[in-house]
mmCIF file of the N, C-alpha and C atoms, coordinates in Angstrom:
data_MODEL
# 
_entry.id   MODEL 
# 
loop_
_atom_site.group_PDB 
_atom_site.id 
_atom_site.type_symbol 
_atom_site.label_atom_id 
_atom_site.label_alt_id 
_atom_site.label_comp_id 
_atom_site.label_asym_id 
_atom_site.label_entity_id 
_atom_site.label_seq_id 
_atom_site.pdbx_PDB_ins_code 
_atom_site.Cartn_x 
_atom_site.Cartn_y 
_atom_site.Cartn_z 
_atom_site.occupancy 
_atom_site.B_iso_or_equiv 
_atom_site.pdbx_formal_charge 
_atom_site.auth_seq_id 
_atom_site.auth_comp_id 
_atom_site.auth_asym_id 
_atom_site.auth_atom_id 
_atom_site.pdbx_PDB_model_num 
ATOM 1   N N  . UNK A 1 1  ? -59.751 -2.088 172.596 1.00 0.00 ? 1  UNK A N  1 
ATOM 2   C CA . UNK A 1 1  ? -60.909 -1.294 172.935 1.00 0.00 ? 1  UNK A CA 1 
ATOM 3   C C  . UNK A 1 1  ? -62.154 -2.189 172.886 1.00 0.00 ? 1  UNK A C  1 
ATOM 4   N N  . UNK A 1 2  ? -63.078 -2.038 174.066 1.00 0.00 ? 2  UNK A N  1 
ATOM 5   C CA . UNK A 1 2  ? -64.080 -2.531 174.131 1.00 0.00 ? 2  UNK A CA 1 
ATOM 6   C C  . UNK A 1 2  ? -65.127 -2.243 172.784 1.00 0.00 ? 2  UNK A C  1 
ATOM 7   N N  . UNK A 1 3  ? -66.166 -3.394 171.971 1.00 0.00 ? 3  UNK A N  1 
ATOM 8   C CA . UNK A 1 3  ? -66.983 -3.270 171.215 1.00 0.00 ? 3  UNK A CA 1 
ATOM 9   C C  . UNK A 1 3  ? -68.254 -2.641 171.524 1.00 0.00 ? 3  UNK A C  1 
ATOM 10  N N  . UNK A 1 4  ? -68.560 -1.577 170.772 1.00 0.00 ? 4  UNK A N  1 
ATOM 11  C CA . UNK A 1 4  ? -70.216 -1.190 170.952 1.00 0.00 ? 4  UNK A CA 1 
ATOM 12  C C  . UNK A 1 4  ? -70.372 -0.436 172.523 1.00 0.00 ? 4  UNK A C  1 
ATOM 13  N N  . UNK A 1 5  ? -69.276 0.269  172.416 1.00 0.00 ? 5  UNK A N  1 
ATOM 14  C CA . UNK A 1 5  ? -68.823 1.411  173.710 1.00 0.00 ? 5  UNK A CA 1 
ATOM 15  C C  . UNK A 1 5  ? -69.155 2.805  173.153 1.00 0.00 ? 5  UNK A C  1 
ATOM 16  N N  . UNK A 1 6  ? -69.356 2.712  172.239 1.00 0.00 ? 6  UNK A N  1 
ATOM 17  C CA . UNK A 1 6  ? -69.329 4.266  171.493 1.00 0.00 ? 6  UNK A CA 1 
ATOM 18  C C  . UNK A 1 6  ? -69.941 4.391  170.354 1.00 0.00 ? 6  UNK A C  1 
ATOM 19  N N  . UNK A 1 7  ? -71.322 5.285  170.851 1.00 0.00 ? 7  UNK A N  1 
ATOM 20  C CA . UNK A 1 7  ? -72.344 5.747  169.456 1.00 0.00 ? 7  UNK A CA 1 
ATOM 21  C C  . UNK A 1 7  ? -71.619 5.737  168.075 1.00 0.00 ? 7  UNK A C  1 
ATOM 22  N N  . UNK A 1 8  ? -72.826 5.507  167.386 1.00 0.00 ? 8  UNK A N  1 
ATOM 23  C CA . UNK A 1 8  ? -72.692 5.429  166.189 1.00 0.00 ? 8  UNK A CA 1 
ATOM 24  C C  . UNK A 1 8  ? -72.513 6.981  165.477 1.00 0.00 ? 8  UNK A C  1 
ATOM 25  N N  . UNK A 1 9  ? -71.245 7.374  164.620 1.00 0.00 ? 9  UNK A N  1 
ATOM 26  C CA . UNK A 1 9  ? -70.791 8.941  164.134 1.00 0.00 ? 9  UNK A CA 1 
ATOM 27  C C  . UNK A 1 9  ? -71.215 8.525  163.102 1.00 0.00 ? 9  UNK A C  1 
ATOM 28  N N  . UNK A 1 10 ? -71.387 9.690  162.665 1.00 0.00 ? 10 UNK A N  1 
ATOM 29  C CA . UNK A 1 10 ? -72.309 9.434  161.187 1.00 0.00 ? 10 UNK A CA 1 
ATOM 30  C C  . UNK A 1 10 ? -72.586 11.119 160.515 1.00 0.00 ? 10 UNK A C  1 
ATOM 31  N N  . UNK A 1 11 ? -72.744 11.389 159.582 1.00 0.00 ? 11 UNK A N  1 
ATOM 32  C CA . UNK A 1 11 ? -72.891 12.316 158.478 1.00 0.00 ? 11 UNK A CA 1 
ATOM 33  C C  . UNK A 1 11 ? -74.463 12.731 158.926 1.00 0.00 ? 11 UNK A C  1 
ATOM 34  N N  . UNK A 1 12 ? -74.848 14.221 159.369 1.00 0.00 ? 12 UNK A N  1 
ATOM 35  C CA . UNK A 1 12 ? -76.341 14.989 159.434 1.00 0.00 ? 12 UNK A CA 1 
ATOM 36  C C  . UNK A 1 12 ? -76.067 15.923 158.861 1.00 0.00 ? 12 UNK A C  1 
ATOM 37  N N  . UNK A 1 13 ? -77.141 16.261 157.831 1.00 0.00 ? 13 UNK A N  1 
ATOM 38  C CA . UNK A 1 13 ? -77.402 17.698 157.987 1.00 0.00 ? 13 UNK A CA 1 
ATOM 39  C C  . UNK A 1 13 ? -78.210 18.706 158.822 1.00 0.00 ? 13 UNK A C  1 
ATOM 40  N N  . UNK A 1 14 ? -77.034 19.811 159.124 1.00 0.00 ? 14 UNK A N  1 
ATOM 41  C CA . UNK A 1 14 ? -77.952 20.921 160.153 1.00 0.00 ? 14 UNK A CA 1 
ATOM 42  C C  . UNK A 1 14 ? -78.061 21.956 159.311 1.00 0.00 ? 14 UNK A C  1 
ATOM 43  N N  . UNK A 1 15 ? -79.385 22.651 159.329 1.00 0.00 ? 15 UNK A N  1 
ATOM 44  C CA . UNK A 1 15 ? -80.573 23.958 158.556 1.00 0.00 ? 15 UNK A CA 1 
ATOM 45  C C  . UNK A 1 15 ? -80.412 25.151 159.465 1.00 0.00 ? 15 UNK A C  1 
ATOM 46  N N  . UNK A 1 16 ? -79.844 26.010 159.399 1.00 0.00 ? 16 UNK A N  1 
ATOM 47  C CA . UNK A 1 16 ? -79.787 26.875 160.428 1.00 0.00 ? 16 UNK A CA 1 
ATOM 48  C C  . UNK A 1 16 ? -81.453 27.520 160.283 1.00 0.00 ? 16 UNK A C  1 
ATOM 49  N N  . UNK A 1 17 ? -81.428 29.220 161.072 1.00 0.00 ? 17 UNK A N  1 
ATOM 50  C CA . UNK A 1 17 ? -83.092 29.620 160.852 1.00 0.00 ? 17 UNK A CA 1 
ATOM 51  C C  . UNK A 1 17 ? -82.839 30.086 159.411 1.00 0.00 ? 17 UNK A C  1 
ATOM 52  N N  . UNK A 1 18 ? -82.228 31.044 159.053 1.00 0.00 ? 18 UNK A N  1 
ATOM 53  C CA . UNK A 1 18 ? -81.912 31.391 157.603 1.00 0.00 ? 18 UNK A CA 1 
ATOM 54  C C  . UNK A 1 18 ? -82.083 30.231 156.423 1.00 0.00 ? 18 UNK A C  1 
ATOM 55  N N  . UNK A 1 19 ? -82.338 29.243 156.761 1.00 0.00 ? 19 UNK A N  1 
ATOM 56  C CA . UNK A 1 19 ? -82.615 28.089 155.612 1.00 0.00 ? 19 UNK A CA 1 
ATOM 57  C C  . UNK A 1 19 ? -81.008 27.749 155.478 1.00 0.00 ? 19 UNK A C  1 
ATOM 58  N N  . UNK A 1 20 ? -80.027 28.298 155.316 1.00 0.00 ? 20 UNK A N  1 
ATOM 59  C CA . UNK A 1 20 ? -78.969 27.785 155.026 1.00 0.00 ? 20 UNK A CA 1 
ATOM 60  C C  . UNK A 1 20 ? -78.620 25.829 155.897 1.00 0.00 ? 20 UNK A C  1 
ATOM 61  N N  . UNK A 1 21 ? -77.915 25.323 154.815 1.00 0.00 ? 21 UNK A N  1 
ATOM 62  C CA . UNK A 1 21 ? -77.622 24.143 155.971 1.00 0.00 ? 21 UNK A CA 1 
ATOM 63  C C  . UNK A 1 21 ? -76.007 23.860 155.511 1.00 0.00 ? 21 UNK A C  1 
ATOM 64  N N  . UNK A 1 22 ? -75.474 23.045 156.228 1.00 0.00 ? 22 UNK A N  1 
ATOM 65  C CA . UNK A 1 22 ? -74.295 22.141 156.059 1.00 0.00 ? 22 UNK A CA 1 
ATOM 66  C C  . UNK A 1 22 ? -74.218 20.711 156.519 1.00 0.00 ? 22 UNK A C  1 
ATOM 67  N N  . UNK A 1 23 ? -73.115 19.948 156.066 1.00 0.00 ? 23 UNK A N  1 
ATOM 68  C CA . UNK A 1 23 ? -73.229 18.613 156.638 1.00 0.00 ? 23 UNK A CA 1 
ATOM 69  C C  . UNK A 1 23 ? -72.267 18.889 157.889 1.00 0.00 ? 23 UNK A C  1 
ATOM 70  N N  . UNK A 1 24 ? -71.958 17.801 158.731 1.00 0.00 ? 24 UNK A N  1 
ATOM 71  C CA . UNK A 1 24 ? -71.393 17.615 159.772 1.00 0.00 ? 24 UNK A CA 1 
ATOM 72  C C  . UNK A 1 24 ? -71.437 16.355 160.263 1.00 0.00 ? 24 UNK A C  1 
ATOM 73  N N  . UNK A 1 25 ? -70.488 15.677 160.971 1.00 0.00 ? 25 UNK A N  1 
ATOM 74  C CA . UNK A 1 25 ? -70.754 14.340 161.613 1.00 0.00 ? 25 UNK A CA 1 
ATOM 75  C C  . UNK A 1 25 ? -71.154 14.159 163.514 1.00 0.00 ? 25 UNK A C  1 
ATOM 76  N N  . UNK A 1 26 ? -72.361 13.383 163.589 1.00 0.00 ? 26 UNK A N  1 
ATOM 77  C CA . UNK A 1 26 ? -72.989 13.861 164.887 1.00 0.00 ? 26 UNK A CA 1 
ATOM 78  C C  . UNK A 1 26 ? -73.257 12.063 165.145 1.00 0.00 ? 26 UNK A C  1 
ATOM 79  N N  . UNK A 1 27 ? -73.748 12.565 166.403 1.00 0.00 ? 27 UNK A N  1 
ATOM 80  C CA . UNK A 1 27 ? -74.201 11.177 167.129 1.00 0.00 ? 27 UNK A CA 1 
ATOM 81  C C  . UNK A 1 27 ? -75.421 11.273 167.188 1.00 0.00 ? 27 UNK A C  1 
ATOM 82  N N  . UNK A 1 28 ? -75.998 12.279 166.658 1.00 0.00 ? 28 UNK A N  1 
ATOM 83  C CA . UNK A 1 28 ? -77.364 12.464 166.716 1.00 0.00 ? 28 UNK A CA 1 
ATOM 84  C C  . UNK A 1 28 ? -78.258 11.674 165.704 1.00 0.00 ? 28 UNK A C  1 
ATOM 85  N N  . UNK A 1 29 ? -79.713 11.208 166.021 1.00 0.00 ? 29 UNK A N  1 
ATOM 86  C CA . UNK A 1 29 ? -80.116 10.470 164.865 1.00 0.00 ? 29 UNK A CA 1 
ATOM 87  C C  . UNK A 1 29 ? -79.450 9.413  163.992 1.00 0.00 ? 29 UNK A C  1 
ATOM 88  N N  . UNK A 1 30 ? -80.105 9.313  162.955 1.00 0.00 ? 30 UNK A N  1 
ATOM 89  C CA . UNK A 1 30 ? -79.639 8.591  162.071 1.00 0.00 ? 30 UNK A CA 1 
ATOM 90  C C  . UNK A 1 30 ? -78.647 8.758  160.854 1.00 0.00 ? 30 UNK A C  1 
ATOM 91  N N  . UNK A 1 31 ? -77.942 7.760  160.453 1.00 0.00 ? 31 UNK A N  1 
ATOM 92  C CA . UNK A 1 31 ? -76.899 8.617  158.833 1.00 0.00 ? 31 UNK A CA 1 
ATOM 93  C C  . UNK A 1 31 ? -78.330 9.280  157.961 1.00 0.00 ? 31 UNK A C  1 
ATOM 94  N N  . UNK A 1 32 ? -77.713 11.038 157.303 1.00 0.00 ? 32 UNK A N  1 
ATOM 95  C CA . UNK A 1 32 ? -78.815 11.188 156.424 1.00 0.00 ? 32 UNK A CA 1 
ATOM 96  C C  . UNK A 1 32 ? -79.574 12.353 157.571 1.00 0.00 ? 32 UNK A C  1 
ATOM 97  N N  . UNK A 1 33 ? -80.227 12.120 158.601 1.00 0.00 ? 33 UNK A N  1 
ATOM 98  C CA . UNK A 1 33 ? -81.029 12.913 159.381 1.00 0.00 ? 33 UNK A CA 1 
ATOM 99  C C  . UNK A 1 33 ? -80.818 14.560 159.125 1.00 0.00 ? 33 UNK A C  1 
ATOM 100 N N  . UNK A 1 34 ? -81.524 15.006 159.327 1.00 0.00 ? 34 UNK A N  1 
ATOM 101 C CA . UNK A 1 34 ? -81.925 16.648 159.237 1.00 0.00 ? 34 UNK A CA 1 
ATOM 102 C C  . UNK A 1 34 ? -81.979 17.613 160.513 1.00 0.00 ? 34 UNK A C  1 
ATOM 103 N N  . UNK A 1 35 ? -81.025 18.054 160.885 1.00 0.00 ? 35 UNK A N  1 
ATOM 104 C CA . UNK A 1 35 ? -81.161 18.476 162.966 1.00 0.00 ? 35 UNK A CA 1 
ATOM 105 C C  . UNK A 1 35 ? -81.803 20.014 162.352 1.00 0.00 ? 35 UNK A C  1 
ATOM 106 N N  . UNK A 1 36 ? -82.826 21.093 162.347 1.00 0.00 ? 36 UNK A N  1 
ATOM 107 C CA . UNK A 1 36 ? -83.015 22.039 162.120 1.00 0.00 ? 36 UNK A CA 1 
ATOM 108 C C  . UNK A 1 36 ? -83.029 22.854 163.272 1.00 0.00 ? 36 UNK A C  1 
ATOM 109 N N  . UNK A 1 37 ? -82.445 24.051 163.533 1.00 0.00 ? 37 UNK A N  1 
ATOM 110 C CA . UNK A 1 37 ? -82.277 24.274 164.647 1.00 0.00 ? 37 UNK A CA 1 
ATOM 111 C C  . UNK A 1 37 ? -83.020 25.528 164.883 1.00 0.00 ? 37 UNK A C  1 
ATOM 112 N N  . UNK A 1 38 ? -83.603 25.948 165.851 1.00 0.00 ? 38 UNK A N  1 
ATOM 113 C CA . UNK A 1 38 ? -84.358 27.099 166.711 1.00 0.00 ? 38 UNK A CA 1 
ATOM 114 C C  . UNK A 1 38 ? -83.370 28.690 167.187 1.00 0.00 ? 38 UNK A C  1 
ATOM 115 N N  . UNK A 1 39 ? -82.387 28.210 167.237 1.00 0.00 ? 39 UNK A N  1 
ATOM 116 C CA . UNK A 1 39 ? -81.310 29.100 167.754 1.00 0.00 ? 39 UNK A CA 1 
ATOM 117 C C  . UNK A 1 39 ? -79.912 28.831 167.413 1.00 0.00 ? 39 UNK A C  1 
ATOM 118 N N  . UNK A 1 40 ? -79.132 29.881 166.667 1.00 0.00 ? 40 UNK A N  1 
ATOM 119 C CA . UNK A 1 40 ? -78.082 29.452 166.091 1.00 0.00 ? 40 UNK A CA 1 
ATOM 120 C C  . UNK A 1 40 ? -76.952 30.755 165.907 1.00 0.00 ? 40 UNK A C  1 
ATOM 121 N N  . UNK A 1 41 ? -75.979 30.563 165.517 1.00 0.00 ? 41 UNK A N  1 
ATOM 122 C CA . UNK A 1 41 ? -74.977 32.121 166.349 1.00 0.00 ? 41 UNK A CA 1 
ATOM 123 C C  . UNK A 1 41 ? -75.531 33.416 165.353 1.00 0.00 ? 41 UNK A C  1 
ATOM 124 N N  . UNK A 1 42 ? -76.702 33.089 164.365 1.00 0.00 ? 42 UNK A N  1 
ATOM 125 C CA . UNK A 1 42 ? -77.064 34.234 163.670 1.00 0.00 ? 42 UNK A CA 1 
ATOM 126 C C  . UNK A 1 42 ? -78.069 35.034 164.184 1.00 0.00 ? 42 UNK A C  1 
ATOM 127 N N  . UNK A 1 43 ? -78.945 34.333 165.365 1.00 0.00 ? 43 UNK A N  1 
ATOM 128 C CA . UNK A 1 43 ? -79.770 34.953 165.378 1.00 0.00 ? 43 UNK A CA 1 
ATOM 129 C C  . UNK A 1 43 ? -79.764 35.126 167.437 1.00 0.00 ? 43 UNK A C  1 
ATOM 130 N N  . UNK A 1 44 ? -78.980 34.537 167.779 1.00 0.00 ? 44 UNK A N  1 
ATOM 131 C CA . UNK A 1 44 ? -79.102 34.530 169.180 1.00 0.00 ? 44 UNK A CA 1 
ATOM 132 C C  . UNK A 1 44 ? -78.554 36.061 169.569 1.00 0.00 ? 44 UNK A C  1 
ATOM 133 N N  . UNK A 1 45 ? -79.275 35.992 170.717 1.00 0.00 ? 45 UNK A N  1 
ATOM 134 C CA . UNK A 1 45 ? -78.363 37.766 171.068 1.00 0.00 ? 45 UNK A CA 1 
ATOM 135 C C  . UNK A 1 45 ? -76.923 37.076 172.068 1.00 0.00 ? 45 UNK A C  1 
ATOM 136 N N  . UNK A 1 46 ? -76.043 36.044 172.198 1.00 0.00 ? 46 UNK A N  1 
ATOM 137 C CA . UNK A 1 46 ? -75.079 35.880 172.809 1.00 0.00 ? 46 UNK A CA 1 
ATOM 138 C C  . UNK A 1 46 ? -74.325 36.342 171.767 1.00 0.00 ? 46 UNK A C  1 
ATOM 139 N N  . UNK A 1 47 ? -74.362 36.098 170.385 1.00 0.00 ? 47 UNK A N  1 
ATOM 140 C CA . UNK A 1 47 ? -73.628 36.070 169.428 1.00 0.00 ? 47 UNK A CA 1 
ATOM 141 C C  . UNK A 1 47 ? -73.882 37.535 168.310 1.00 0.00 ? 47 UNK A C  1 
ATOM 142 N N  . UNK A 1 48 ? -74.617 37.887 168.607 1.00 0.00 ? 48 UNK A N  1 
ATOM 143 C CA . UNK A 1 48 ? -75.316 38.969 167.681 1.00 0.00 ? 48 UNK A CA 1 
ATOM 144 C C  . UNK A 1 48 ? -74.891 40.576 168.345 1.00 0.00 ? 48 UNK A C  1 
ATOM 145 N N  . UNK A 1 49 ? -74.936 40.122 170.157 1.00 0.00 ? 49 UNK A N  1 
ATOM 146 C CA . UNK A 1 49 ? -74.575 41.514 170.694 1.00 0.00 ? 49 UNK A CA 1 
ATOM 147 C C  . UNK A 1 49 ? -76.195 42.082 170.680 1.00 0.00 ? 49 UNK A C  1 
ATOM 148 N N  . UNK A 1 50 ? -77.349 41.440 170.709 1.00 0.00 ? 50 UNK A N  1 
ATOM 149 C CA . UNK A 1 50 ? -78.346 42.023 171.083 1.00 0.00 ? 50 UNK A CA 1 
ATOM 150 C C  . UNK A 1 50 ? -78.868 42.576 172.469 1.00 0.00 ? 50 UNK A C  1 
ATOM 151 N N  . UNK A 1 51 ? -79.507 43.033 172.613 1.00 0.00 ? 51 UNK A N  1 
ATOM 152 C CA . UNK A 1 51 ? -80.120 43.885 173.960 1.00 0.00 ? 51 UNK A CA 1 
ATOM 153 C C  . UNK A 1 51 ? -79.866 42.660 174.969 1.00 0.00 ? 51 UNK A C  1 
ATOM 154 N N  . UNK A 1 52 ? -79.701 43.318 176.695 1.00 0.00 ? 52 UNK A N  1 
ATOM 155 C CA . UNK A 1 52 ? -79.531 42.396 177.647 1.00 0.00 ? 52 UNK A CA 1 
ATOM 156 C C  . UNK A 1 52 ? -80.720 42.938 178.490 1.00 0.00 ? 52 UNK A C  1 
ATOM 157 N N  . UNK A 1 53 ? -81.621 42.171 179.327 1.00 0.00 ? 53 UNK A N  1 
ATOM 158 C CA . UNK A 1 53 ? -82.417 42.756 180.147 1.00 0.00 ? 53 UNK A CA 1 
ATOM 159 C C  . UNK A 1 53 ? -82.084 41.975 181.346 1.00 0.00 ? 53 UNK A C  1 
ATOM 160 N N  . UNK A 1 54 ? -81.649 42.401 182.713 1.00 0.00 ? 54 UNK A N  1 
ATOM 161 C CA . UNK A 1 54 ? -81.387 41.375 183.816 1.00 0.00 ? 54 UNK A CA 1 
ATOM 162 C C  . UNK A 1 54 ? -82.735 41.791 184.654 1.00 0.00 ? 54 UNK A C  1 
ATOM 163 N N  . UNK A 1 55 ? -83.050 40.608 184.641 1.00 0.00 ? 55 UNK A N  1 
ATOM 164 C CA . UNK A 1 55 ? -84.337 40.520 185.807 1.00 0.00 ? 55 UNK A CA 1 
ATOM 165 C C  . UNK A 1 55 ? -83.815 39.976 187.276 1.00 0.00 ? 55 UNK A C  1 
ATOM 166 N N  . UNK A 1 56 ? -84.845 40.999 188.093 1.00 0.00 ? 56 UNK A N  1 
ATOM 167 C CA . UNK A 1 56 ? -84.455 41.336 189.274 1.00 0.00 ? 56 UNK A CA 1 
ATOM 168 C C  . UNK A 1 56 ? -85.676 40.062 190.434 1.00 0.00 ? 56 UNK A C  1 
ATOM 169 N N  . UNK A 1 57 ? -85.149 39.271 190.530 1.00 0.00 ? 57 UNK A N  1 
ATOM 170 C CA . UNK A 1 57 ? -86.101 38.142 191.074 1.00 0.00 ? 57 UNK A CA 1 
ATOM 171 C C  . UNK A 1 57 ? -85.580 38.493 192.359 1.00 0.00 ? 57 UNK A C  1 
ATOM 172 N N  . UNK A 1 58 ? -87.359 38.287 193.152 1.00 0.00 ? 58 UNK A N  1 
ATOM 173 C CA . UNK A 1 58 ? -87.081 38.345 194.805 1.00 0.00 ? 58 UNK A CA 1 
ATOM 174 C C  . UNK A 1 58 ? -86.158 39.225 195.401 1.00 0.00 ? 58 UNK A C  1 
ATOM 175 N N  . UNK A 1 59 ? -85.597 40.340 194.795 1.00 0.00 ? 59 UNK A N  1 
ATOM 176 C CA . UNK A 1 59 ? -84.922 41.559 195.182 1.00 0.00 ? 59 UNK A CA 1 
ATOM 177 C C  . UNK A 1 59 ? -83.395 41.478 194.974 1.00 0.00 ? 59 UNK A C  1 
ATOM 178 N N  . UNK A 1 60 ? -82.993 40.184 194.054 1.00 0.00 ? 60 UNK A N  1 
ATOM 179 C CA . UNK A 1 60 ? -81.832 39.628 194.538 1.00 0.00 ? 60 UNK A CA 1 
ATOM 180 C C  . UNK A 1 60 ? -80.739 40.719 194.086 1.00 0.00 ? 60 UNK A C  1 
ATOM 181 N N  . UNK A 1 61 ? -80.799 41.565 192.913 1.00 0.00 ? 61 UNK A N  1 
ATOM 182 C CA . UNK A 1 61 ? -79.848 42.595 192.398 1.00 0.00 ? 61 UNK A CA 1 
ATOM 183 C C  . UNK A 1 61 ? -80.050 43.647 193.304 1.00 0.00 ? 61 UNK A C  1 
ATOM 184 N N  . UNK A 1 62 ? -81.117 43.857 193.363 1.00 0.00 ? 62 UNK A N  1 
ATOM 185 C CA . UNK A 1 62 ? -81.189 45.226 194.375 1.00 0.00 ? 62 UNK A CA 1 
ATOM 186 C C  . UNK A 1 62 ? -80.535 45.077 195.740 1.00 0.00 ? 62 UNK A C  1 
ATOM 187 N N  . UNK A 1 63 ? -80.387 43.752 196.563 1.00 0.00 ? 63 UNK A N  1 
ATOM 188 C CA . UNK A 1 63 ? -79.779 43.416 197.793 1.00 0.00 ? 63 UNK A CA 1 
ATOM 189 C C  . UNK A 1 63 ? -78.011 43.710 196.791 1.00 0.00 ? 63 UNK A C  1 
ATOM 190 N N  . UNK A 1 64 ? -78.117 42.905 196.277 1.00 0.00 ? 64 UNK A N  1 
ATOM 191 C CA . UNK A 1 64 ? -76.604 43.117 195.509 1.00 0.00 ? 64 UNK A CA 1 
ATOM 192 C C  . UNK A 1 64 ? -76.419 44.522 195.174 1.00 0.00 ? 64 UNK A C  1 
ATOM 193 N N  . UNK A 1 65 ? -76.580 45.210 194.734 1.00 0.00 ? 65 UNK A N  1 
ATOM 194 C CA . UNK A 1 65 ? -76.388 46.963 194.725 1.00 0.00 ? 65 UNK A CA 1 
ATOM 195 C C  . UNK A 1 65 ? -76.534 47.728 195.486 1.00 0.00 ? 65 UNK A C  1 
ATOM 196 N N  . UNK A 1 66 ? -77.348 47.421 196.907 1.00 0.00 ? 66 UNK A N  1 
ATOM 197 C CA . UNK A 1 66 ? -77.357 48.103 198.039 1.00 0.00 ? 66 UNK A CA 1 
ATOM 198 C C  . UNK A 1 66 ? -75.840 47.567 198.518 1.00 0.00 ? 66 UNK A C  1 
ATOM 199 N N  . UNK A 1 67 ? -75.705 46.143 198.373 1.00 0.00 ? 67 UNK A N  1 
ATOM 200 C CA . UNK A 1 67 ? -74.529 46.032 199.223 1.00 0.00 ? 67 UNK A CA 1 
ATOM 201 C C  . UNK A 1 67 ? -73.435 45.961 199.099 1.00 0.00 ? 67 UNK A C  1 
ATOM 202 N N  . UNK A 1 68 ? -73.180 46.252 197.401 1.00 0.00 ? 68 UNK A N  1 
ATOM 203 C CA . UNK A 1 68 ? -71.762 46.209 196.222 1.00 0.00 ? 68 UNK A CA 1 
ATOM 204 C C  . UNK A 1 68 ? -71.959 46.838 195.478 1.00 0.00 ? 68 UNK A C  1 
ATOM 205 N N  . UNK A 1 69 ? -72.976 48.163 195.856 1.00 0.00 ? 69 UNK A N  1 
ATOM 206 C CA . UNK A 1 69 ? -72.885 49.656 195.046 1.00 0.00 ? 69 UNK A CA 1 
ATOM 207 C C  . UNK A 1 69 ? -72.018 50.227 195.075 1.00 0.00 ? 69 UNK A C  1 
ATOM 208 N N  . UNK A 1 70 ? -71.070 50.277 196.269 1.00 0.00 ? 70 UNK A N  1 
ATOM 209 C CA . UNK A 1 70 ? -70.304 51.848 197.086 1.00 0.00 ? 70 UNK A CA 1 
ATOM 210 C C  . UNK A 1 70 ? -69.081 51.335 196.240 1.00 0.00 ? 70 UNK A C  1 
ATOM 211 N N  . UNK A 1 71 ? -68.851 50.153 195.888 1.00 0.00 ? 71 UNK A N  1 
ATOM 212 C CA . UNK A 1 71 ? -67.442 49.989 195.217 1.00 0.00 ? 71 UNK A CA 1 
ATOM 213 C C  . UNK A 1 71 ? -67.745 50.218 193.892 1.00 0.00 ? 71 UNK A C  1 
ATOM 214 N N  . UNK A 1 72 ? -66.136 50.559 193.527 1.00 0.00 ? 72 UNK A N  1 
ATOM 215 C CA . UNK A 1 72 ? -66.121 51.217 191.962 1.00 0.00 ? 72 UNK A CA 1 
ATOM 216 C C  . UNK A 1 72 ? -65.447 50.443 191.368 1.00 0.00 ? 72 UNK A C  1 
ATOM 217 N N  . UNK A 1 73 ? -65.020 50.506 189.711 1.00 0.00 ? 73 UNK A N  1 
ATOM 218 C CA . UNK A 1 73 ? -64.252 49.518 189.112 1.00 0.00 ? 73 UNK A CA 1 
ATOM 219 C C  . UNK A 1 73 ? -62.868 50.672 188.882 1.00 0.00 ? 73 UNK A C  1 
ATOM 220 N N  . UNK A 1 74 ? -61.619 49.858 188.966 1.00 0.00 ? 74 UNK A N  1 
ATOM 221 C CA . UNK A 1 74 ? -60.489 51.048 188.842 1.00 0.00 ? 74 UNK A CA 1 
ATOM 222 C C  . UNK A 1 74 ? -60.182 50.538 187.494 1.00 0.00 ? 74 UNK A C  1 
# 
């Protein structure tokens, strides 16, 4: 195997929003570094099952429901 082909793995800790953290090994930063993160499966609505709002840009759902309304799901 070729030398110095592949980042350096190394030991971070990640802080979720709750303050909680854990270690993990990343390519990110430096050995030691701190990744704190903005969005994480506690608080995101992918993971939480929070509210969905689909926005309707330039008519594009409404062309889609005029023209794949009449069908139903069996």
């Amino acid at each position: 195997m070729k030398q110095d082909t592949h980042p350096d793995y190394h030991f971070i800790t990640v802080v979720m929003t709750d303050g909680t953290s854990y270690q993990t090994k990343s390519t990110y930063g430096k050995p030691g570094d701190t990744l704190n993160l903005d969005i994480d499966p506690k608080t995101h609505p992918a993971w939480t099952g929070g509210g969905h709002q689909m926005l309707d840009r330039a008519g594009r759902v409404s062309r889609f429901n005029a023209k794949f309304g009449a069908f139903t799901r069996k």
